[in-house]
SEZAVO-96049 format. One line per 5 residues: number of its first residue (from 1); their letters; for each residue x, y, z of C-alpha. Coordinates in Angstrom, 3 decimals, padded with zeros to 6 digits, always signed. Each point is the difference from the previous one (the first is absolute). Layout:
<atoms>
NUM) A) X,Y,Z | ...
</atoms>
This chain:
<atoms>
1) XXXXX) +033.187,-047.719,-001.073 | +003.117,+002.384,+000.694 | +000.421,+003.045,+001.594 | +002.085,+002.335,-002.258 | +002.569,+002.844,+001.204
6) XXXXX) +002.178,+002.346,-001.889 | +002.352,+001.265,+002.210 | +002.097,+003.343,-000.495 | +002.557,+001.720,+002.227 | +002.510,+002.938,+000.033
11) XXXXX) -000.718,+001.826,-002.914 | +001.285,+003.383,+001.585 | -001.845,+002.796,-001.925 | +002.398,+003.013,+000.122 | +003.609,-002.126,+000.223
16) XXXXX) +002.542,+001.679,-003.039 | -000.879,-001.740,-003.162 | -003.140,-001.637,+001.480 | -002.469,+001.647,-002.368 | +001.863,-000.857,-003.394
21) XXXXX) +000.663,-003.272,+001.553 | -003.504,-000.610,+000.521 | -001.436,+001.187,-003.362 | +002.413,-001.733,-002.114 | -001.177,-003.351,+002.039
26) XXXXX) -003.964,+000.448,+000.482 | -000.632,-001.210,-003.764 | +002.322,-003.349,+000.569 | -001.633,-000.290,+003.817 | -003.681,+000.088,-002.321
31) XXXXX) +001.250,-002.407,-002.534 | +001.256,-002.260,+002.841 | -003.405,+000.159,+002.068 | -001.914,-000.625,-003.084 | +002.032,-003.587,-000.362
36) XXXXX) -000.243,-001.506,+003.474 | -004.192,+001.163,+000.344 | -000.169,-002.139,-002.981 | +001.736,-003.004,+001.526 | -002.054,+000.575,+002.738
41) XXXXX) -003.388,+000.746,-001.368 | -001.416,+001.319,+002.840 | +000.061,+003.892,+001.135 | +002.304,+001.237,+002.408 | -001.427,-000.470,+003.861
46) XXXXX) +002.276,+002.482,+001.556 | +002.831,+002.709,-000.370 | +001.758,-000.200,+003.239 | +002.953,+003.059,+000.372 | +002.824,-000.576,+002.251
51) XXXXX) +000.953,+003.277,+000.976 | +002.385,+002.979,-001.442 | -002.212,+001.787,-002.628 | +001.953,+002.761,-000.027 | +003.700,+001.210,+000.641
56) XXXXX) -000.085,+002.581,+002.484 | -003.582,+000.536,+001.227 | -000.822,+003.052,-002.124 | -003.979,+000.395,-000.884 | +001.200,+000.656,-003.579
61) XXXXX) +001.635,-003.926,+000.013 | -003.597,-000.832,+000.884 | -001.664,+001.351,-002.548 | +002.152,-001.933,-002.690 | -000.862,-002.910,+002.201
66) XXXXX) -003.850,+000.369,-000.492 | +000.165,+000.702,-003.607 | +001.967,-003.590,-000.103 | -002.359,-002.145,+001.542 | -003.440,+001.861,-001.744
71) XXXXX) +002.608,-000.450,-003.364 | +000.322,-003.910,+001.796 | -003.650,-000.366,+000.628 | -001.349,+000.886,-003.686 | +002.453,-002.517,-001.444
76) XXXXX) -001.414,-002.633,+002.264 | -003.186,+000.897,-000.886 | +000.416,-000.090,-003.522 | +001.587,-003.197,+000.538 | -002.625,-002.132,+002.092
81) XXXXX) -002.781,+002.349,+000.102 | +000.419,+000.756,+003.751 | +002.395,+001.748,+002.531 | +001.008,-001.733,+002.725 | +000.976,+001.576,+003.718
86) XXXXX) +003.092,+001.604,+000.967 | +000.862,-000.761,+003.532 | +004.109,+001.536,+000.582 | +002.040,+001.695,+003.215 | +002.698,+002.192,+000.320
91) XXXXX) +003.543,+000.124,-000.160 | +002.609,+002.135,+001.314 | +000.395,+001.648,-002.989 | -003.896,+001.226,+000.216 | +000.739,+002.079,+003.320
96) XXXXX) +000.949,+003.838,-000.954 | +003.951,-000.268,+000.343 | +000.233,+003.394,-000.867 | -002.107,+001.140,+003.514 | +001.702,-003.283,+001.792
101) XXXXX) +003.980,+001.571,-000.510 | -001.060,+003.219,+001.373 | -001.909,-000.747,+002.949 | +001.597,-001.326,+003.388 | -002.814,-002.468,+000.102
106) XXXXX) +001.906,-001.959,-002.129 | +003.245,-001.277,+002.341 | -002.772,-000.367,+002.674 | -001.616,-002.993,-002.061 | +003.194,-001.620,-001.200
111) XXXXX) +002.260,+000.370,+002.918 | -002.176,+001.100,+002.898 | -002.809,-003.069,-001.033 | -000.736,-001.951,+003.384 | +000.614,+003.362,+002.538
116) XXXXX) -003.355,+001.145,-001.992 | -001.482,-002.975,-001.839 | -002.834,-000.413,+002.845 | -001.221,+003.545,+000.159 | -000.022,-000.587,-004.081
121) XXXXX) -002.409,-002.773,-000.045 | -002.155,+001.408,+002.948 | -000.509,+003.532,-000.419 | -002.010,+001.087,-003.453 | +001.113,+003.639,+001.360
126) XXXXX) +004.525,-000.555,-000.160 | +001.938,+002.473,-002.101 | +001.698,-003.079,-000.883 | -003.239,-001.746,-001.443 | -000.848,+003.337,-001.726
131) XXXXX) +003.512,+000.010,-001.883 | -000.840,-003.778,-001.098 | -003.420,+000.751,-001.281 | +001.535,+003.248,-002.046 | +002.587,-001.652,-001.643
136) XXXXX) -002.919,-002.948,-001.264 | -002.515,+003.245,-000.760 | +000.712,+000.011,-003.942 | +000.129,-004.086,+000.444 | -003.478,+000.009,+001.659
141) XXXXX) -001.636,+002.761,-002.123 | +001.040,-002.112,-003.800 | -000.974,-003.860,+002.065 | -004.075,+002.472,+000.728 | +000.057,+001.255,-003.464
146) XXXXX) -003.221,-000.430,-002.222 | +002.000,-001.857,-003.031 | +001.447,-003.085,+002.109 | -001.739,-002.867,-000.495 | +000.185,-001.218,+003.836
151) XXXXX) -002.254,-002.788,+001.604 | -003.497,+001.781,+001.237 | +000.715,-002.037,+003.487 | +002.707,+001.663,+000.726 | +001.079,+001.294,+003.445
156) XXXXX) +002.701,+002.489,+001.110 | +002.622,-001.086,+003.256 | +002.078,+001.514,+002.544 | +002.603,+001.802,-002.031 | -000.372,+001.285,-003.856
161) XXXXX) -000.118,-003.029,-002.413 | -000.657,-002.630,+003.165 | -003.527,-001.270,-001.731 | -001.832,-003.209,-000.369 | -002.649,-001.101,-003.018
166) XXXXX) -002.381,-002.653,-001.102 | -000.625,-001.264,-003.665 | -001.890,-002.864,-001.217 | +001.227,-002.417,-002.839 | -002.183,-002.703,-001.363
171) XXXXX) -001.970,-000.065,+003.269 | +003.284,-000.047,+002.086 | +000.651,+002.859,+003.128 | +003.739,+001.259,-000.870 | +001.235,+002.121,+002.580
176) XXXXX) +002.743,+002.254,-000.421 | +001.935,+001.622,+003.369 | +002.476,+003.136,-001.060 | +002.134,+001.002,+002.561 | +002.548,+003.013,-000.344
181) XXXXX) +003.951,-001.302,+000.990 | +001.652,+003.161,-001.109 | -001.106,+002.354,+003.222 | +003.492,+000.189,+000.804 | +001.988,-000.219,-003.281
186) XXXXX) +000.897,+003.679,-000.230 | +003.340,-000.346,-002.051 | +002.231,-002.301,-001.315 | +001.921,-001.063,+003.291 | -002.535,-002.337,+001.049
191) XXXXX) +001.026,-003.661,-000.191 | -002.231,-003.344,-000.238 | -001.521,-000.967,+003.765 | -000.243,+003.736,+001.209 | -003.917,+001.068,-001.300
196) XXXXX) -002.728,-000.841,+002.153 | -003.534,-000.684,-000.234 | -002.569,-000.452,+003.317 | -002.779,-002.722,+001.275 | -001.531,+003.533,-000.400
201) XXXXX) +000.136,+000.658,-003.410 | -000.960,-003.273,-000.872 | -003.222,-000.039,+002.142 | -001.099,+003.120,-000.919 | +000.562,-000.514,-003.914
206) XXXXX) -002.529,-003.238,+000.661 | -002.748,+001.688,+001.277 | +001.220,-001.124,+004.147 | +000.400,-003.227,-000.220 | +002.780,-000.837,-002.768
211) XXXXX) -000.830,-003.947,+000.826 | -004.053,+000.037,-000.450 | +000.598,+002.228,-003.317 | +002.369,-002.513,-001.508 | -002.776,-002.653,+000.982
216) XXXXX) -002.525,+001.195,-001.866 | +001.893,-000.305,-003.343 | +000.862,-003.472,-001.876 | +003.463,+001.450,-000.528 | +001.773,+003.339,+000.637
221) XXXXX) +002.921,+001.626,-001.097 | +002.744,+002.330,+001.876 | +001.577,+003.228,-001.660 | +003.024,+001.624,+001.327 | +002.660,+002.193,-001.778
226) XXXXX) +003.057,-001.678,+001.843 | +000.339,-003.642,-000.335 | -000.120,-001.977,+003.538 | +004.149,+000.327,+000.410 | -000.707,+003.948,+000.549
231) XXXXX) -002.340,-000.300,+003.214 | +001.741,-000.197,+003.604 | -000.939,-003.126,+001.697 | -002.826,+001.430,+001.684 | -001.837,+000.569,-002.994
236) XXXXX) +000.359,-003.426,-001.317 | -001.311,-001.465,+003.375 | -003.102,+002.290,-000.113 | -000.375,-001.351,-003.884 | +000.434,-003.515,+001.174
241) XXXXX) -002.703,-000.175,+002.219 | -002.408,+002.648,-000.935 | +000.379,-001.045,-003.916 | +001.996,-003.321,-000.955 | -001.299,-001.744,+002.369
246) XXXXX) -000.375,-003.935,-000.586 | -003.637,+000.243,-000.143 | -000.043,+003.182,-002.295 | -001.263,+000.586,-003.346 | +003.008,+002.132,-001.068
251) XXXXX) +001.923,-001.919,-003.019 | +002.341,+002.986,-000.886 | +001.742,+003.037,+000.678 | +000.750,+002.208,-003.503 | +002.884,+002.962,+000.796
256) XXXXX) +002.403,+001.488,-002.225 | +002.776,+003.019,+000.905 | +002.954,-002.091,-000.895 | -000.978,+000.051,-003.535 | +001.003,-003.847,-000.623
261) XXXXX) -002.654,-002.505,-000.581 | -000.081,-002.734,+002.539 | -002.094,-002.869,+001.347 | +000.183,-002.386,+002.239 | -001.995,-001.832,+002.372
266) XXXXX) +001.202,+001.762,+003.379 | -000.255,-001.121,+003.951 | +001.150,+003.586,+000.852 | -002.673,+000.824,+002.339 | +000.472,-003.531,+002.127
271) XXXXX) -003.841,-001.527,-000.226 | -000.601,-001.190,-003.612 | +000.853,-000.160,-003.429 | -000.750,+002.621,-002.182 | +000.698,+001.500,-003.628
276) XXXXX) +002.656,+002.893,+000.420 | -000.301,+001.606,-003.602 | +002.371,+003.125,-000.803 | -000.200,+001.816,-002.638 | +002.178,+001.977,-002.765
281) XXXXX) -000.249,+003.741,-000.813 | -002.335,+000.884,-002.881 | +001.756,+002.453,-001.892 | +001.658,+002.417,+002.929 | +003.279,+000.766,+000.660
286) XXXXX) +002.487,-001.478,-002.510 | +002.932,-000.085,+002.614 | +000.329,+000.556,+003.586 | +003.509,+000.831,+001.933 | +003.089,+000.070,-001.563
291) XXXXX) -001.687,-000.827,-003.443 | -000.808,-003.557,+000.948 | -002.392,-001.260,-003.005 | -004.128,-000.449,+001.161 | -001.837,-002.493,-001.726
296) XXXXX) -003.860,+000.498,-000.629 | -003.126,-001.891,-000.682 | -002.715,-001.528,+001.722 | -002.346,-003.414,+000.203 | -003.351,-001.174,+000.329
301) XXXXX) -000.707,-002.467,+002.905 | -002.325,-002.467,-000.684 | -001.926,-001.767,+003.152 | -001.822,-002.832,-000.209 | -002.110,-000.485,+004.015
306) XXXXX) -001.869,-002.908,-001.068 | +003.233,-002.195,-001.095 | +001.947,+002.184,+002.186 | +002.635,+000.822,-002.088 | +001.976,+003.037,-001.257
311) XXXXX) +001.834,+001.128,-002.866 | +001.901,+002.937,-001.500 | +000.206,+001.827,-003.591 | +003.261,+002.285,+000.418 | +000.828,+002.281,-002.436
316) XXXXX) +003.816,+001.807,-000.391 | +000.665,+003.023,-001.751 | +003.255,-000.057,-002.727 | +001.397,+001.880,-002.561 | +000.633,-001.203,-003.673
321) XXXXX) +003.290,+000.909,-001.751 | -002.105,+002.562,-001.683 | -000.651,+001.817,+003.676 | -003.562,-000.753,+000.078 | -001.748,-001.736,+002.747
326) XXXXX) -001.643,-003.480,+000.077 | -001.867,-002.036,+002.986 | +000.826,-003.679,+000.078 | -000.505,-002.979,+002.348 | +002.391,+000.406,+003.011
331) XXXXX) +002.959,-002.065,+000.091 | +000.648,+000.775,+003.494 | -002.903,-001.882,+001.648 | +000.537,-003.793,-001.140 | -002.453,+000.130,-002.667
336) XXXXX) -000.230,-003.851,-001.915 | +001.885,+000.034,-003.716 | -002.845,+001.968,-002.297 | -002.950,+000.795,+002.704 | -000.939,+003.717,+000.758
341) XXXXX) -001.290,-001.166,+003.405 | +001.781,-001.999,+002.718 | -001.627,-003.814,+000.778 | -002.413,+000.355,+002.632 | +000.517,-000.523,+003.539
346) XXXXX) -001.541,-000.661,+003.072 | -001.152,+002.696,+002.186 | -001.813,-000.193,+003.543 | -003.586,+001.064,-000.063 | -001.779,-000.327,+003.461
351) XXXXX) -003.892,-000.703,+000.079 | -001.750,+001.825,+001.775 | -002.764,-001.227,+002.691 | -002.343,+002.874,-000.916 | -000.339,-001.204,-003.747
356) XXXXX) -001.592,-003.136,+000.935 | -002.983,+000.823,-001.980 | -002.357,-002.319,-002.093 | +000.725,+000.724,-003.599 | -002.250,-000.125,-003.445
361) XXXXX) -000.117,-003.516,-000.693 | +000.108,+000.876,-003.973 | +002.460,+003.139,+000.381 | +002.187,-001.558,+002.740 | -000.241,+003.550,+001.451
366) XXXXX) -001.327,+001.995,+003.042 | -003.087,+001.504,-000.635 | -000.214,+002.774,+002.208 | +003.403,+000.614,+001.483 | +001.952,+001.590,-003.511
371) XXXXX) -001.421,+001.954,-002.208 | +002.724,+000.932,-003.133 | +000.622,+003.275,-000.091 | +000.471,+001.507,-003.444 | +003.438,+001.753,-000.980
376) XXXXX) +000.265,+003.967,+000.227 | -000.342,+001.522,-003.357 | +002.164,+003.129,-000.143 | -001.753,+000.840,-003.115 | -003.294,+000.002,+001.362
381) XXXXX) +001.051,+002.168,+003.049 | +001.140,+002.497,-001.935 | -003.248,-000.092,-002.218 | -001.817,+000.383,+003.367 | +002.253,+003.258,+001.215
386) X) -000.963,+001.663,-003.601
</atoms>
């Protein structure tokens, strides 16, 4: 039994050349889908986004976004014959940039941060909350639309994308935690170790008690935009303790924004060993800077919580001398001579006390605690809206 993940990232609806970009590559990103669900047999689990939909926070940016993942969610179904959740965050790029340059807010956040950061997180009635929760209004208003396939135990945070959700697989509780990193990443000036996150957002994004919620799941995954390097050392203390924790069911923490692919088994947070898993653009912006080159692609992570063990499927994006793009195993991560997938490797998967339960002696299951909860059918939604 495996828990199966496609992860996406940064595919900046709106960015110059983004839209012929992304049509000339949706037919090889089919094809390449339609390979590894064969190799794996199984339907997809999860679609888990990382942040930066669009380019500058525009509700037209959005739009294209939606028709992507309904286009995303037909293809899966046709595929396996179900639709499985999309659980994402934001990125920097999803706040409105255009409102963010012309409003003094903005120098207030990036350079003013810790004269005002406690009147931010305590008062639901601050101007500079009210600028935050603008500049995520397009961002929040696609994430509630009727097409998106999200988890029906979902539940909304502090901020705008801070959110938390519950899906079942094979009888298992997978929780997922979604926290939003890029409050404060206004422009390009900010550098790695200046964002922040709060024991606040956390807490509140878990229903209270960020510890009991992760409890209740046999395994539970974090979502940020900004890999851990980005966060001030504050935030990675209130992470250590109030999610990697030694005797937490987190295994991994799936980001993107620096549109490499990356993994490693990280210590970052300073409690326990967990998955760090970055991923590459899908399809955005073709540079960045002074023309620097990005690369694009994206993987499916493959968990197994009985054997506790992990593996990845990443995909790269290249052209052929004939200018067309193809996806491709990528070279960057280690993969073994020939494989598609790295080996697997060990991952930490805590117990929990409260799933001491006597199981089915012929099913080896628990017969009241899980129920499976079928897939979202996009097509069947839209049959009921008719």
């Amino acid at each position: 039994m495996t828990v199966s993940i496609l992860h996406l990232t940064d595919i900046h609806f709106g960015a110059v050349r983004q839209s012929s970009l992304m049509s000339a590559i949706k037919a090889e990103f089919a094809r390449d889908l339609h390979y590894l669900l064969g190799i794996l047999d199984k339907p997809l689990d999860l679609i888990a986004f990382t942040g930066d939909l669009a380019f500058s926070g525009d509700i037209e940016e959005y739009i294209a976004g939606e028709e992507f993942f309904v286009w995303l969610s037909e293809l899966l179904h046709s595929e396996t014959g179900s639709v499985p959740p999309l659980f994402g965050v934001p990125g920097n790029h999803d706040f409105d940039r255009t409102a963010a340059t012309m409003s003094p807010l903005k120098s207030i956040v990036e350079d003013l941060w810790d004269k005002y950061a406690e009147d931010f997180w305590t008062h639901d009635a601050f101007e500079l909350r009210d600028f935050v929760f603008q500049g995520f209004a397009a961002y929040a208003a696609w994430w509630q639309s009727p097409g998106m396939p999200i988890p029906p135990e979902t539940a909304q945070g502090l901020m705008p994308g801070d959110l938390s959700a519950t899906i079942t697989v094979d009888n298992l509780r997978i929780g997922l935690l979604g926290l939003n990193t890029s409050i404060r990443h206004l422009s390009n000036d900010v550098l790695p170790g200046q964002l922040s996150i709060t024991p606040q957002q956390i807490s509140k994004a878990a229903g209270g008690d960020a510890v009991e919620w992760a409890k209740s799941h046999d395994l539970c995954l974090l979502l940020t935009h900004h890999p851990s390097e980005w966060l001030d050392e504050q935030s990675t203390l209130a992470l250590g303790e109030l999610i990697f924790s030694t005797e937490s069911p987190f295994v991994a923490h799936l980001s993107g924004h620096l549109h490499e692919a990356k993994t490693s088994v990280s210590e970052h947070y300073s409690t326990s060993e967990h998955e760090c898993i970055q991923g590459r653009s899908l399809f955005g912006m073709e540079t960045y800077g002074a023309g620097v080159g990005r690369s694009h692609g994206f993987s499916i992570i493959e968990i197994d919580p009985v054997q506790s063990v992990v593996r990845l499927w990443p995909r790269s994006a290249s052209r052929t001398s004939g200018g067309a793009w193809t996806l491709h195993p990528e070279s960057g991560i280690g993969l073994p001579k020939g494989q598609d997938c790295t080996n697997w490797r060990s991952i930490r998967v805590a117990r929990s006390s409260t799933h001491s339960v006597v199981l089915d002696e012929k099913t080896g299951r628990d017969p009241g605690r899980y129920k499976t909860r079928p897939h979202f059918d996009v097509r069947k939604d839209k049959e009921s809206e008719a």
